[in-house]
N, C-alpha and C positions, 0 to 999 in steps of 0.2 A: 417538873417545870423546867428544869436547868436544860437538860438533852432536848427540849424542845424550843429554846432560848437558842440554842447552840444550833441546831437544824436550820432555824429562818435566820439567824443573824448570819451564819456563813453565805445562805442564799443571798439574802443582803448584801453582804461584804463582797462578795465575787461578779454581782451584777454592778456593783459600782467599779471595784478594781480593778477586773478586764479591761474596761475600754480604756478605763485611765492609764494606765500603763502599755498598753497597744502604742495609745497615739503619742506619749510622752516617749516611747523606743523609738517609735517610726518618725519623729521630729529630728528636723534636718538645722543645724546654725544657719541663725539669718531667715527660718522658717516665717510663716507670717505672725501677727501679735495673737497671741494663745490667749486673750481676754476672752473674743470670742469662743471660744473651749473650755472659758472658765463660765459661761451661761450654762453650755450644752453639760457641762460637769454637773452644774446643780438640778438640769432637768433629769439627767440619768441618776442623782442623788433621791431625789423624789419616786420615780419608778424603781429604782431599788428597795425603797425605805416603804413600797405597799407591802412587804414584808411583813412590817412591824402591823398591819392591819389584820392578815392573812394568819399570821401567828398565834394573837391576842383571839381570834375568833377560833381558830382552833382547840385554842386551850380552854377559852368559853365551852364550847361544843364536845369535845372529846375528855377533855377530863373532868370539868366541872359539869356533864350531862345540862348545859345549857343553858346557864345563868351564870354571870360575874359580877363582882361590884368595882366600883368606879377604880381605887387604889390597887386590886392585885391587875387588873386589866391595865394601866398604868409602867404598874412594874415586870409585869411582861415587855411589854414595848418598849420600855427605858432601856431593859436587859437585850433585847434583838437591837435595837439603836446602838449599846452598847460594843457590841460585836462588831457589826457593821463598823462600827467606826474604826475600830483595833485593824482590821482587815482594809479600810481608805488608809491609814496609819503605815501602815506596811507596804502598800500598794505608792505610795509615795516616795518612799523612801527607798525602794526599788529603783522608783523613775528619777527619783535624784543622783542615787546613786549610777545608774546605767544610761541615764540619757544625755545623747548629744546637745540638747538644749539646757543653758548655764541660767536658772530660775532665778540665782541671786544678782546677776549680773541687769538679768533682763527686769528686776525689779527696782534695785539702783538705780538704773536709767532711767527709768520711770517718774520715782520718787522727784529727782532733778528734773525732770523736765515737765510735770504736774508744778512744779516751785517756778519754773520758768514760766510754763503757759499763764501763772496767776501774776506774774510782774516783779517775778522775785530777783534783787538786783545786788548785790554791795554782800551787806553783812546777812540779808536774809536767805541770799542762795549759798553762803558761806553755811549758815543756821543748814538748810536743807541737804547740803552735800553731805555735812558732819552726820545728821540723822540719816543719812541714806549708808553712809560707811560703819554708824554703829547698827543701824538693821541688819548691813552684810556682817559683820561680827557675830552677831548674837544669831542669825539663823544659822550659820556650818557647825553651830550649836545639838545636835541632835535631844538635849534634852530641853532645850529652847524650844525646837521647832515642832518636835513630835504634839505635844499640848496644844500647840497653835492651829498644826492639818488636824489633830481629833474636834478640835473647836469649829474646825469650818463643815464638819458633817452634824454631830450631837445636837448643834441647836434643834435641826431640822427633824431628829428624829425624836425631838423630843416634842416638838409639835406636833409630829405625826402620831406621838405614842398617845399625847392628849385629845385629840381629834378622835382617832380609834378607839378610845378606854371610854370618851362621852357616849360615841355613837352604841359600843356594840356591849353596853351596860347595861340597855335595856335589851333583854331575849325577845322581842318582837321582831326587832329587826333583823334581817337575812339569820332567819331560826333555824337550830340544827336539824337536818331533814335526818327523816326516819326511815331504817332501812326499810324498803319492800318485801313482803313476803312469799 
């Protein structure tokens, strides 16, 4: 199970990593707001993480000859979720490390001026600026931040691992085909 965990999460992991780190190198200071990139992040999160579908049925079909129950189908998927995420984990830390776009800087600003756009005046864009300078503290944190990027993948494949453990729980659906003779 493990070598087969490790096969689809690194699939996983590299279908999400690549492009993130692509565009996170190829980002120029002053590029445009990379919010939008953070949609397209979660839709390439999603088609990385059919992995965890593709896996769990694998493992149904080739090793268990064609039946699973709900829990180890589960824990397959947790486990390729898993991976994948170690691998967005790394794949970020790369692009923070190597990229010419400053994530905490472009966050700070943010933080401020989300407090501004709501009316925030006196003592509450004081409140806001202070929360925006302990954010930047605590993320140049590596063991701050790391937990926080595996956070913004695992939810997702842990949905995906439960969606795929209900679905291919019952052997009827997309059944192992039998070789031809």
């Amino acid at each position: 199970m493990f070598p087969l965990i490790l096969r689809y999460g690194t699939v996983a992991g590299l279908i999400v990593a690549i492009p993130m780190v692509w565009r996170m190198l190829a980002a120029q200071p002053g590029d445009g707001n990379p919010l939008g990139g953070m949609l397209v992040g979660y839709l390439v999160m999603i088609v990385a993480l059919t992995a965890v579908f593709v896996g769990v049925k694998a493992y149904r079909d080739k090793v268990l000859g064609g039946a699973i129950r709900f829990v180890p189908a589960l824990a397959v998927g947790l486990g390729i979720s898993a991976v994948a995420g170690i691998f967005y984990v790394v794949a970020w830390e790369i692009s923070m490390a190597f990229s010419a776009f400053d994530f905490i800087a472009f966050w700070k600003t943010s933080m401020i001026d989300a407090a501004k756009a709501r009316g925030a005046t006196g003592a509450q864009l004081e409140k806001a600026i202070a929360e925006a300078d302990s954010f930047a503290t605590w993320y140049r944190n590596p063991l701050y931040r790391m937990p926080i990027t595996f956070v913004e993948i695992f939810p997702v494949g842990v949905l995906v691992s439960l969606i795929s453990a209900a679905i291919l729980r019952n052997s009827r659906v997309l059944p192992a085909r039998v070789p031809m003779r």
